[in-house]
Residue, then its C-alpha position, 0 to 999 in steps of 0.5 A: x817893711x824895714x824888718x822885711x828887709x833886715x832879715x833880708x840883709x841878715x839872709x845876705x850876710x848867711x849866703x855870703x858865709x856859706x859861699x865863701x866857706x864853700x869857696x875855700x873848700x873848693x880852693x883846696x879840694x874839688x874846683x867845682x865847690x869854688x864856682x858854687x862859692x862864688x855865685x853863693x857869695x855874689x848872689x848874698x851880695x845883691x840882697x844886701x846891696x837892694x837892701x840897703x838901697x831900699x832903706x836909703x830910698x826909704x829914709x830919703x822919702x821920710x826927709x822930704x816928707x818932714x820938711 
């Protein structure tokens, strides 16, 4: 499950570069591209951040499990 969700962060953080070079490409050429980047880099964001609440959660668990 915790290699699940590395890819999944990994696949977050690729969304994220190709939003923001679409971003910076509309910025300069054709507005259209700069909304696509925005949604492309919000939705990397999401993965993320679920990624990295979903570790959280899992190391918490793990803890008290422990003890």
């Amino acid at each position: 499950m915790k290699k699940n969700i590395i890819v999944a962060g990994i696949v977050g953080v690729m969304i994220q570069c190709f939003g923001l070079g679409f971003m910076l490409y509309g910025v300069n050429n054709n507005e259209k591209y700069t909304w696509i980047g925005y949604g492309m880099m919000s939705f990397g964001m999401m993965i993320v951040i679920i990624g990295l609440i979903i570790v959280g959660m899992q190391k918490l668990k793990n803890e008290k499990s422990i003890k």
